[in-house]
C-alpha positions in Angstrom: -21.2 -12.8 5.2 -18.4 -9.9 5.7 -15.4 -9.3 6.5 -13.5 -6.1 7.3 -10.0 -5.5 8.1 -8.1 -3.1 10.6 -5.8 -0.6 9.3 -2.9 -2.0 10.7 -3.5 -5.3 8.9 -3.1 -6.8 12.0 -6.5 -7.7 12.9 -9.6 -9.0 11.3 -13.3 -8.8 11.8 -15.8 -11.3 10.3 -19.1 -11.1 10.4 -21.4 -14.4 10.0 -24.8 -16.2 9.6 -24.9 -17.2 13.4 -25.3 -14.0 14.5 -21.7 -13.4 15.5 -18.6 -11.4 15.0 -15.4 -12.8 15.4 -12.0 -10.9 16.1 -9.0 -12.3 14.7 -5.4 -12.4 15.2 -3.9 -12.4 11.7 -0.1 -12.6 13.2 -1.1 -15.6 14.9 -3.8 -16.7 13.3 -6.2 -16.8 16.7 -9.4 -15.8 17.4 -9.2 -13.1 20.1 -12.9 -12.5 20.8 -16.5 -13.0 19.7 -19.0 -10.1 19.8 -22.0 -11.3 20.4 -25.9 -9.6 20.5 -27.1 -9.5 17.3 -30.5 -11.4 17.2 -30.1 -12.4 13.1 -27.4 -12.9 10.7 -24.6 -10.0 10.4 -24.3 -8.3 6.4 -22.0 -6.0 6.6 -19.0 -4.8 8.8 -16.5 -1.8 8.7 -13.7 -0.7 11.0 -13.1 2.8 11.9 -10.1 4.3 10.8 -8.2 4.4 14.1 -9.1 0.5 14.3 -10.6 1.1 17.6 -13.9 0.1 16.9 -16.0 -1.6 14.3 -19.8 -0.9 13.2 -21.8 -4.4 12.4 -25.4 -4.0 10.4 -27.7 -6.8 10.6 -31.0 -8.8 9.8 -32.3 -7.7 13.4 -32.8 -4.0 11.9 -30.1 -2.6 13.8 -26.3 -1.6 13.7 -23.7 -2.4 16.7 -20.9 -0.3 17.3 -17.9 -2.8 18.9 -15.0 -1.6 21.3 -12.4 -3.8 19.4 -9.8 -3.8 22.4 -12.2 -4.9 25.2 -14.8 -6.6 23.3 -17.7 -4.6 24.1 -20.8 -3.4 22.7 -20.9 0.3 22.8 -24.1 1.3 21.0 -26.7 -0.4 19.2 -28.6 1.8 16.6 -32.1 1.6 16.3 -34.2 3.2 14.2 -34.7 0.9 10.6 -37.5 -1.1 10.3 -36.4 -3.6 8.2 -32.9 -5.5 7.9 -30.0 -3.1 7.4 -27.7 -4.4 4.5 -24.7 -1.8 3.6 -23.1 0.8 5.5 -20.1 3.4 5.3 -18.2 5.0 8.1 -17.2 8.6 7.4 -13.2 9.2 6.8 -13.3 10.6 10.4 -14.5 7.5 12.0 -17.5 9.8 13.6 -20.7 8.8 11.6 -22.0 6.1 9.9 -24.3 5.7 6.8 -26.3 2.6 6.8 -29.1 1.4 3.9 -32.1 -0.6 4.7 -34.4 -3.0 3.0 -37.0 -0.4 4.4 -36.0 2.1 1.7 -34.5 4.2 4.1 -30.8 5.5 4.5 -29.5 6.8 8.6 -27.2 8.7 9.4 -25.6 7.8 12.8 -23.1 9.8 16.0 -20.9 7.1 16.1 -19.8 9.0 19.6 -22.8 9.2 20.9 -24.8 6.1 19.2 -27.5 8.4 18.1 -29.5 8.8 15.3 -28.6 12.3 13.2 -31.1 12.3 10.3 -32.9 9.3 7.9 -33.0 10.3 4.4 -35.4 9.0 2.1 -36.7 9.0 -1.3 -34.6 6.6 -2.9 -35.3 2.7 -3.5 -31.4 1.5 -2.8 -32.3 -2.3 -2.6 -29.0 -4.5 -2.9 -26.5 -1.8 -3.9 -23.5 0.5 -2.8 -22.7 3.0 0.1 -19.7 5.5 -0.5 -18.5 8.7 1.6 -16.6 11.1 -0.4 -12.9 11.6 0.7 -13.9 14.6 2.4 -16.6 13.1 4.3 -19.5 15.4 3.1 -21.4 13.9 1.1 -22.9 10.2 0.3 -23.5 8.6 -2.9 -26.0 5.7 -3.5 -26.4 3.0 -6.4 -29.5 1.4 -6.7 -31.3 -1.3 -9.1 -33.3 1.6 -10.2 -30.4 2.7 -12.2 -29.8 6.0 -10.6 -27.7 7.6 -8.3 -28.2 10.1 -5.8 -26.0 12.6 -4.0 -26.6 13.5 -0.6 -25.3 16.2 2.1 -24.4 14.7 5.1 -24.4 17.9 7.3 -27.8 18.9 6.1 -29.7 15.6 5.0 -30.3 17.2 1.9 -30.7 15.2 -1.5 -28.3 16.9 -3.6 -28.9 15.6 -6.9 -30.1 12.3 -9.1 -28.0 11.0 -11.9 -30.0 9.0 -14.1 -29.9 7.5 -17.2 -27.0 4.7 -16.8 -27.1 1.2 -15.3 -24.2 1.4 -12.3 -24.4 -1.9 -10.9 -23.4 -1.3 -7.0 -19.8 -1.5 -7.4 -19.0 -0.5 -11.2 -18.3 2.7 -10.4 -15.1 4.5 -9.7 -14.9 7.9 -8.3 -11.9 11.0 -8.5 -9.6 11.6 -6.0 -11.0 15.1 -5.3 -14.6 13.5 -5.3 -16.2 15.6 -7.8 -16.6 13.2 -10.6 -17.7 10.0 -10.9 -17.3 7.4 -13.2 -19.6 4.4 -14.0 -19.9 1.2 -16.2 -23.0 -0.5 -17.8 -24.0 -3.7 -19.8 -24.9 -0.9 -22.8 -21.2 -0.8 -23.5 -20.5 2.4 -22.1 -19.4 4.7 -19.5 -20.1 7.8 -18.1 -18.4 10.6 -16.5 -20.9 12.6 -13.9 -20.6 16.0 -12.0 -21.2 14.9 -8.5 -20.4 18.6 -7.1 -21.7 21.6 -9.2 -24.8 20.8 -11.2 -25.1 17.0 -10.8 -25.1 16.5 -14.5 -23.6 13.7 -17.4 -20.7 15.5 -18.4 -19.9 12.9 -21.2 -20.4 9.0 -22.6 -17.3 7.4 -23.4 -18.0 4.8 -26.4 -15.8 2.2 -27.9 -16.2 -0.8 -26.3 -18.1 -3.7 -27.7 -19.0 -5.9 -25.4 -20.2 -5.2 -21.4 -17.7 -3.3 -19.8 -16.3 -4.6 -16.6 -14.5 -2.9 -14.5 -12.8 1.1 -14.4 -10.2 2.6 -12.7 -9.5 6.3 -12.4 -5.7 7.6 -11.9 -4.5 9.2 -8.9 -4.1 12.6 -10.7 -8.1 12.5 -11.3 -7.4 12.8 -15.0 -7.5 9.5 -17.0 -9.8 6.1 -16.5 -8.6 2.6 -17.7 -12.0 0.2 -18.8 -12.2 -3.7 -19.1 -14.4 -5.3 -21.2 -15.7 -8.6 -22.5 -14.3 -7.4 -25.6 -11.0 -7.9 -24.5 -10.0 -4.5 -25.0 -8.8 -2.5 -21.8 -9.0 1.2 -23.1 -7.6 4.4 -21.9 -9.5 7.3 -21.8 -8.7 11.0 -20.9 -12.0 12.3 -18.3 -11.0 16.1 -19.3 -11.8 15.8 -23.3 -14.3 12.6 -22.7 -11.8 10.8 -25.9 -10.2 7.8 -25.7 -6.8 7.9 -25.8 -5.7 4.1 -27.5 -6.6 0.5 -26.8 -4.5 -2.0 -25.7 -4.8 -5.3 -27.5 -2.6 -8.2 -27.0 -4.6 -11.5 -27.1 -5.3 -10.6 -22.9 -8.1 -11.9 -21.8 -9.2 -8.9 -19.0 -12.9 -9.2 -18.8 -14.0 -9.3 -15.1 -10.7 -9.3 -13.9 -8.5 -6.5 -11.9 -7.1 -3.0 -13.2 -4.6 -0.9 -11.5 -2.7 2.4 -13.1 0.0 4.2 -12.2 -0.5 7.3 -10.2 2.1 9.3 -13.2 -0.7 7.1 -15.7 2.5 5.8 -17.8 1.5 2.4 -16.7 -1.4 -0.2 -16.2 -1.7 -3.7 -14.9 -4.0 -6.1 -15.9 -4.6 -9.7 -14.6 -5.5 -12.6 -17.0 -8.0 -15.4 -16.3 -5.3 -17.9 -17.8 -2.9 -17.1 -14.2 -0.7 -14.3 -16.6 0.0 -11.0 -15.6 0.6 -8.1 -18.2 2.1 -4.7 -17.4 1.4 -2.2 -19.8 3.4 0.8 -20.6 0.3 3.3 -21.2 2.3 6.0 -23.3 5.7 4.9 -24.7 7.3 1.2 -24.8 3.9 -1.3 -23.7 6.9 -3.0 -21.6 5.8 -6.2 -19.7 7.7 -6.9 -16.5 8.5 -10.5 -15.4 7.2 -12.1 -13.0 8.0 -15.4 -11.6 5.7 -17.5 -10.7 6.4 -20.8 -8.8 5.0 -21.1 -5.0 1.1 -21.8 -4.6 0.6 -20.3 -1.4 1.1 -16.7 0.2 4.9 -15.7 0.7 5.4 -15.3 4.4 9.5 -14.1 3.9 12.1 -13.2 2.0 15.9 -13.3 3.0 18.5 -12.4 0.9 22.3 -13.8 0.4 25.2 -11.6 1.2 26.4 -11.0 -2.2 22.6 -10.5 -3.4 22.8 -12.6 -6.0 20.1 -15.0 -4.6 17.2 -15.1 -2.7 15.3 -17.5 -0.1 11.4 -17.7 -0.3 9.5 -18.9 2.4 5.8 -19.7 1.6 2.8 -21.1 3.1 3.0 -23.7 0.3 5.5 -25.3 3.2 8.2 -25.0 0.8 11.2 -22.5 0.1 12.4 -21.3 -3.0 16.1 -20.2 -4.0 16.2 -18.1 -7.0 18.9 -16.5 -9.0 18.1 -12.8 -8.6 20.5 -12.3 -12.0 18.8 -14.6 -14.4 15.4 -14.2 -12.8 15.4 -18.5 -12.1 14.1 -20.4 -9.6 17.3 -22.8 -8.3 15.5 -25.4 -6.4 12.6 -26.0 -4.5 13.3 -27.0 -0.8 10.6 -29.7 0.6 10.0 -31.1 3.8 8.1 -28.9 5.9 4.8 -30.5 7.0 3.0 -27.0 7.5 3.9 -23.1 6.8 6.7 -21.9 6.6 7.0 -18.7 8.8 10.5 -17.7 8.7 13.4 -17.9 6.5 17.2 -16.1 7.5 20.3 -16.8 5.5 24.1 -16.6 7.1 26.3 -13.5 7.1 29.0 -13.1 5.0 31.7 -14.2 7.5 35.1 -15.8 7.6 34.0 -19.1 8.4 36.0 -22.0 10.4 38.1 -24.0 7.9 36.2 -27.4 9.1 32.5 -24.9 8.4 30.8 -24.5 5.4 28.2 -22.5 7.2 30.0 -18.7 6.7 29.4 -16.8 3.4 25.5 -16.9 3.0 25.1 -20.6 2.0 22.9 -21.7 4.6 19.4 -21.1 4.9 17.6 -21.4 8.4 13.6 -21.7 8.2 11.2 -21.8 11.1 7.8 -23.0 10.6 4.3 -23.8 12.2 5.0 -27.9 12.0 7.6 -26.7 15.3 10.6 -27.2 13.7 13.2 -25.6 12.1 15.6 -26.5 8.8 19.0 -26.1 7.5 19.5 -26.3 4.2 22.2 -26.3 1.8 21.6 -23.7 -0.9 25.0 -23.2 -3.0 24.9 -26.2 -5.1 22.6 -29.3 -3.4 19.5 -27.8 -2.5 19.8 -30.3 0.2 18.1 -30.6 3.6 21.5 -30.5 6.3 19.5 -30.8 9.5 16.2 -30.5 11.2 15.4 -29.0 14.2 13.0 -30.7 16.3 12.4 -29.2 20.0 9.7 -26.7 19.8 5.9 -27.7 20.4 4.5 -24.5 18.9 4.9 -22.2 16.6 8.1 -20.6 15.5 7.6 -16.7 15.7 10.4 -15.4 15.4 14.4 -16.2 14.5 17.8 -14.7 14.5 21.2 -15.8 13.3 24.8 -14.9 15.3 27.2 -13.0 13.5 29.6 -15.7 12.9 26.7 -17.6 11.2 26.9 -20.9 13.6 24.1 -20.4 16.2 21.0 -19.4 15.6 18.2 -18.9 18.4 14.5 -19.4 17.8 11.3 -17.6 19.5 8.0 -19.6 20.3 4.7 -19.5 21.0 5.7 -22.3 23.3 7.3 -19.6 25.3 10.9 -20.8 24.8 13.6 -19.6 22.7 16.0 -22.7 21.5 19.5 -22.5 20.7 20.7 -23.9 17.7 24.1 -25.2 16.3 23.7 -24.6 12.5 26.8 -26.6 11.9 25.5 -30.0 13.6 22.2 -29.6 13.3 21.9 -29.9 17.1 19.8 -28.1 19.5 22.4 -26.7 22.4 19.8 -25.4 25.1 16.7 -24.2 25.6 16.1 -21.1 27.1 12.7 -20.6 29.5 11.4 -18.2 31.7 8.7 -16.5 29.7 5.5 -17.2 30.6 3.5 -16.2 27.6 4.3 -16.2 23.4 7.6 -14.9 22.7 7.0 -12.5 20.0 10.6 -11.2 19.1 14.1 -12.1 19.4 17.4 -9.7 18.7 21.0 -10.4 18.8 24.1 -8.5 20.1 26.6 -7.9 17.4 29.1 -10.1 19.2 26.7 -12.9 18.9 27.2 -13.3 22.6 23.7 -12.4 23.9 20.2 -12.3 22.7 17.0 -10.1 24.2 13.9 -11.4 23.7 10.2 -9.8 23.9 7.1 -11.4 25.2 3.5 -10.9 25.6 4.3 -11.8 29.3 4.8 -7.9 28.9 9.0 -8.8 30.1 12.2 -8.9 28.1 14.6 -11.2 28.9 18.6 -11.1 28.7 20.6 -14.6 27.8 24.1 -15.5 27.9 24.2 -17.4 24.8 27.7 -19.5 25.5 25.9 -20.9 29.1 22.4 -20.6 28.6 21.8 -18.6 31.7 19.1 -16.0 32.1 20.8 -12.9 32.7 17.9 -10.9 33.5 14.4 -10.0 33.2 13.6 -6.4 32.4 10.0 -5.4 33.9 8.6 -2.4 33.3 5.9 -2.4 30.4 2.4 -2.8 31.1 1.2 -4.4 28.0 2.3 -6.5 25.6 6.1 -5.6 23.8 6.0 -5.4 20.2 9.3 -5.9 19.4 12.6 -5.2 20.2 16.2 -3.2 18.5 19.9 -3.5 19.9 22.1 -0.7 19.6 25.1 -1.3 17.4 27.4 -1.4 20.2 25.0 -3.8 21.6 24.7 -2.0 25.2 21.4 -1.1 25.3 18.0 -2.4 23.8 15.1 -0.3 22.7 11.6 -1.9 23.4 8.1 -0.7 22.0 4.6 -2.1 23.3 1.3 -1.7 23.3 1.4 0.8 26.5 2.2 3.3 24.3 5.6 3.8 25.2 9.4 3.2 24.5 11.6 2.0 26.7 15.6 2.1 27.0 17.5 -0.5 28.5 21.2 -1.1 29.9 22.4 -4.6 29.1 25.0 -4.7 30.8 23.1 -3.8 34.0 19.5 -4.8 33.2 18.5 -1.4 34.5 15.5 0.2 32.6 17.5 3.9 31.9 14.4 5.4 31.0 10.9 5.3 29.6 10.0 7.6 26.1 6.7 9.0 26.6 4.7 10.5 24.4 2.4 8.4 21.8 -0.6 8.0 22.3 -1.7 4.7 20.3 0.3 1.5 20.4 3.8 1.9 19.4 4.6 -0.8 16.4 8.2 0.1 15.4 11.3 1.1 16.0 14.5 1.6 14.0 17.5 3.1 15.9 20.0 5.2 14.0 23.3 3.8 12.6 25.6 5.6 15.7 23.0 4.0 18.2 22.4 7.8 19.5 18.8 8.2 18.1 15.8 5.9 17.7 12.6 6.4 15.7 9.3 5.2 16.5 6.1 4.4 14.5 2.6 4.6 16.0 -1.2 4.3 15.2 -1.6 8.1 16.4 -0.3 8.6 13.1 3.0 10.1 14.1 6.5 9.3 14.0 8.5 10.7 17.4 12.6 10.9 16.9 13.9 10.2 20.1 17.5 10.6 22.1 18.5 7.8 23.8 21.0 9.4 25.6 18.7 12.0 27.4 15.6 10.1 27.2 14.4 13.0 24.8 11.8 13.7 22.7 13.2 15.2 20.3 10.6 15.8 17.4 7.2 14.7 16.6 7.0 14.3 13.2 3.2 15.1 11.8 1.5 14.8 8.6 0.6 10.9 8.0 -3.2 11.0 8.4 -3.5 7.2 9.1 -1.6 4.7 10.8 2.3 4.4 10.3 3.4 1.0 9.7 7.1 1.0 9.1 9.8 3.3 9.1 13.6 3.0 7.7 16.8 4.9 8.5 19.5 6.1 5.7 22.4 3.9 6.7 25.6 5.3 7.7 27.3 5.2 4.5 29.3 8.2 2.4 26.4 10.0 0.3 27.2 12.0 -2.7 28.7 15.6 -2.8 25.4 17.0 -3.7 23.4 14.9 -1.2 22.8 14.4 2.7 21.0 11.5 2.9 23.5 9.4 4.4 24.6 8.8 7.8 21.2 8.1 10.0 20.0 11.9 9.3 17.4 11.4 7.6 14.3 8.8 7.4 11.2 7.6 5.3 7.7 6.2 6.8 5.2 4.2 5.1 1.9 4.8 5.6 -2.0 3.5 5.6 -2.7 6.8 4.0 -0.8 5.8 1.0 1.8 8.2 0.9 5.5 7.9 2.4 7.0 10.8 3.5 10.7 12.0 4.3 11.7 14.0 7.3 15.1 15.3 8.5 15.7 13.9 12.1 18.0 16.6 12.7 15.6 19.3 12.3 12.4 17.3 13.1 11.1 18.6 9.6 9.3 17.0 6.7 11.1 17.1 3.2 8.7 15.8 1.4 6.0 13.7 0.5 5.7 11.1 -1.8 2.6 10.1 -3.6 1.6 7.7 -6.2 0.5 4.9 -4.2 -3.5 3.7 -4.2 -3.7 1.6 -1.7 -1.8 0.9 2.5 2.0 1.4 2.2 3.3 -1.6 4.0 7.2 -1.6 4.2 9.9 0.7 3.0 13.6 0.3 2.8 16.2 2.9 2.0 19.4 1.3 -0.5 22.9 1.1 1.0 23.9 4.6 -0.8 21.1 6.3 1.6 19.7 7.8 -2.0 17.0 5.9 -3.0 14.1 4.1 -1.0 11.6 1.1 -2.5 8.2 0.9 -0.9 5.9 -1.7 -0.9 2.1 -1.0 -1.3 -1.4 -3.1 -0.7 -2.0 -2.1 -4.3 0.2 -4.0 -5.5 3.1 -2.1 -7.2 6.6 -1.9 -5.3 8.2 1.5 -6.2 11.0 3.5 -6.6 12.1 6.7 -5.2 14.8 9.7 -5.5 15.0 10.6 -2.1 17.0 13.5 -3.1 14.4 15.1 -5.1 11.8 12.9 -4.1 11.3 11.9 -7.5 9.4 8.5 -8.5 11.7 6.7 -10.5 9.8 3.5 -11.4 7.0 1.7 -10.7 7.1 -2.1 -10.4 3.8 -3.8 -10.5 2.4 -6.9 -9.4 -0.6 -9.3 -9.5 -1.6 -8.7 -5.7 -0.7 -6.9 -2.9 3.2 -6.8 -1.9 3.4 -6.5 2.0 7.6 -7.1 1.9 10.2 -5.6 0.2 14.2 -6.1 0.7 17.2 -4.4 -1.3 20.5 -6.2 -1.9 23.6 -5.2 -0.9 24.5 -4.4 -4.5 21.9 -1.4 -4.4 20.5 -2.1 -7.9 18.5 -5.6 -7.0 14.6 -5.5 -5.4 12.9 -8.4 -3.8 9.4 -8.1 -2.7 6.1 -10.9 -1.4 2.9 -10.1 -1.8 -0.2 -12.6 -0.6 -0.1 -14.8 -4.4 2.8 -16.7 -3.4 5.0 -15.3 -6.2 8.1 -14.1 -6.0 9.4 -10.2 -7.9 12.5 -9.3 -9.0 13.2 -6.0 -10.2 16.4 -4.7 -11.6 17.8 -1.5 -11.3 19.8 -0.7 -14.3 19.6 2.3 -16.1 17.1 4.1 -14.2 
């Protein structure tokens, strides 16, 4: 019936028929719990913003509110009298809003699982539920073509719009929340006060046909339509005139729109499978886009000279592509399931009997429990495979040299490869639950795996041995970062801590304290002295290793942080300091990235122009520029001198991966359509 998704991305919640809810593990692809107590079928579902805890509505006139972690119920809310269909949960993650076939709308203490006020007055049968960004007020569509405007402190009715069919979802509101914008079968839309006097500010006509869909740009200022009359137009909200159509022989009715938060750009996706990009104010440039695989992308590696990529897919094949010509090589078959993993060889001197040195190898890892080597210079071929594991492959790494590899299983062993035979040397055991993460020393010598057995382990590649067993965390490790002089390892887990580790020794040196969510990443600076961790408690904490310091927390992400990337240590420009591991950029659920100076423990800016979850970031060997990766589908580009947006590339779903090559100037990303983007950097 629903389904609703954490804000990590991690998790998922569905909501069924049989009068369930289901928790899922979307890294693993297991269910983790059912929630069980409603009496009739779930409708709707919605996860707080801290993904702690979910609010189901059902058939059995009540809500549940869910503790996500331990699988409790915390609350039900009584009160409606008939089924409860839609619901909101405030940007706080403190109320609820739920709508009723009893013609009533609650308002709910998520806290406290009490009833704050009903309001009523308002037939919403089958329609929408939205909370302004600030949380104050609630707006409902309803099949008697109005809308109403509530305060949520005082359970006041604020205002009714009528006079246009909205159609639940056809609406769009600003950023600011104090306009709305909404769609009808009459061929027009309309732009609404929803703060000061609750009236029609202005009809926007033009369109011929029923219009479809809207979209409003970041800035507040411009709306894109789409219509059956295959017309997407722009439209400035200010004047209430359209700006120009945009006619191409596009087919756009019913499909998605998405602009540019500068508005120079708009994306439309065709019902023939074609995407257009549409320069809004100059050129009407279309960007390429390749399409090939038929299933999501799960990974993207890169060769060393960055002149080709390796695509792994869910499709169960791999792609190679020629990152100049924007071609797909070859298609690599013979995986019998998906393909979870994909790393290419270093550039290294290899042996003069090895062809396996340079980056002409390819290792994958997939969910059929093996692993391949292919041959991806001229052939294409399939070299070896690698038969052993009897679960999934979770994780991989590659020695330095480009001759071993060792894979990580939810069998709970890691395997030891010889990329050159195709043979499997050893296999490593000890762990006792999935093994989540795998790193390498830089000598290629020893490896450090992580494990939901809550324990890292320490192997001496050349023997096999088990070195040692570091034991300390109290929940499940996350993952796991080597030092670049490969003595110590930096752990993260879902304790809420860091913790440093000798090698050498297998002594835990210390324990970083401080977050107070799950820690979910780690990057550790180019001179090993510093790390930097990411949380759900919204922060980012810069740490020093040698101490055991904290040394900053950095604050100003209002949602969970997902990923975080270092400058490298490389010789920045005169006018610029990025370089050298000083200075870092976080991506963000809250749509924004923002760079901080990890000397000072300051933020430098924030960038904006993102609608949607940033995913990934990564910063280009120079240390000036960083490419992020968004859930709404565009992968941009930034200055991270002046912090300066400096392209926008934008795709037909959303892009969860991004990688730059060594070059600096060519752009991978993967999104969840199984095609692959290239983007160029030349002359911007």
């Amino acid at each position: 019936m629903a389904v609703a998704v954490t804000p990590d991305g991690r998790r998922a919640i569905s909501a069924s028929s049989d009068r369930t809810l289901k928790v899922w593990n979307l890294e693993r692809g297991e269910e983790l719990r059912t929630l069980m107590g409603h009496t009739s079928l779930v409708r709707a579902v919605a996860v707080t913003p801290d993904g702690r805890r979910a609010v189901s509505a059902s058939d059995d006139r009540t809500l549940k509110v869910w503790d996500l972690e331990r699988g409790e119920e915390l609350h039900t809310l009584t009160g409606h009298t008939r089924g409860v269909y839609a619901m909101a949960v405030t940007p706080d993650g403190r109320r609820a809003v739920s709508a009723s076939d009893d013609e009533t709308l609650k308002v709910w203490d998520l806290e406290r699982g009490e009833e704050l006020r009903t309001l009523t007055g308002h037939w919403v049968g089958g329609e929408a539920v939205a909370v302004t960004p600030d949380g104050r007020w609630v707006v409902f569509t309803s099949d008697d073509e109005t809308l109403k405007v509530w305060d949520l402190e005082r359970g006041e009715e604020l205002r009714t719009l009528t006079g246009h069919w909205v159609g639940g979802e056809a609406v769009a509101m600003t950023p600011d929340g104090r306009q709305k914008v909404s769609i009808s079968d009459d061929h027009t839309l309309k732009v609404w006060d929803l703060r000061e006097r609750g009236e029609e500010l202005r009809t926007l006509t033009g369109h011929t046909d029923w219009v479809r869909a809207v979209a409003v740009t970041p800035d507040g200022r411009w709306a894109v339509s789409t219509s059956d009359d295959e017309t997407p137009k722009v439209w400035n909200l200010e004047r209430g005139e359209e700006l120009r159509t945009l006619t191409a022989g596009h087919w756009v009715g019913g499909e998605a729109v998405a602009v540019t938060p500068d508005g120079r750009r708009k994306v439309s996706v065709s019902d023939n499978r074609t995407l257009k990009v549409w320069d809004l104010r100059e050129r009407g440039e279309e960007l390429r886009t390749l399409t090939s695989h038929t299933g999501n992308i799960t990974a993207v590696a890169m060769t060393p000279d960055g002149r080709r990529a390796v695509s792994a897919s869910a499709d169960r094949t791999l792609k190679v592509w020629n990152l100049e010509r924007g071609e797909e090589l070859r298609t690599l078959m013979g995986h019998t399931s998906l393909v979870r993993a994909v790393a290419v060889t270093p550039n290294c001197e290899a042996s003069p009997k090895s062809s396996t040195g340079g980056g002409w190898r390819a290792v994958s890892a997939s969910w059929d429990k093996t692993l391949k080597v292919w041959d991806i210079r001229e052939r294409g071929e399939e070299l070896h495979t690698l038969t052993g594991h009897t679960d999934w492959v979770m994780a991989m790494a590659v020695t330095s040299d480009g001759r071993r590899a060792v894979s990580a299983s939810k069998d709970r062993t890691l395997k030891v490869w010889d990329l050159e035979q195709g043979e499997e040397l050893r296999t490593l055991t000890g762990h006792t639950d999935n093994i989540t993460a795998v790193a390498m020393t830089p000598d290629g010598r020893r490896a450090v795996s992580a494990s939901f057995d809550l324990t890292l382990k320490v192997w001496d590649l050349e023997r096999g041995e088990e070195l040692r067993t570091l034991t300390s965390h109290t929940d499940w490790v996350r993952a796991v970062a080597v030092t670049p002089d490969g003595r110590w390892a930096v752990s993260v887990s879902d304790d809420h801590t860091l913790k440093v580790w000798d090698l050498e020794r297998g002594e835990e040196l210390r324990t970083l304290t401080g977050h107070t969510g799950t820690v979910w990443a780690v990057a550790v600076t180019p001179d090993g002295r510093r790390a930097v961790s990411t949380s759900d408690d919204r922060t980012l904490k810069v740490w020093d290793l040698e101490r055991g310091e904290e040394l900053h927390t950095l604050t100003g992400h209002i949602k969970w942080v997902n990923a975080v990337a270092v400058t490298p240590n490389c010789e920045a420009s005169p006018e610029s300091n990025v370089g050298g591991g000083r200075r870092a950029v976080s991506a963000s659920s809250d749509q924004t990235l923002k760079v901080w100076d990890l000397e000072r423990g300051k933020e430098l800016r924030t960038l904006t122009g993102h609608t949607d979850w940033v995913m990934a970031v990564a910063v280009t060997p120079d240390g000036r520029r960083a490419v992020s990766a968004s859930q709404d589908a565009t992968l941009k580009v930034w200055d991270l001198n002046s912090g300066d947006l400096v392209t926008t590339f934008h795709g037909e779903e959303a892009l969860y991966a991004c990688a730059v090559a060594p070059d600096g100037y060519t752009i991978v990303a993967g999104g969840t359509s199984g095609r692959v983007h290239f983007l160029r950097l030349e002359g911007v």
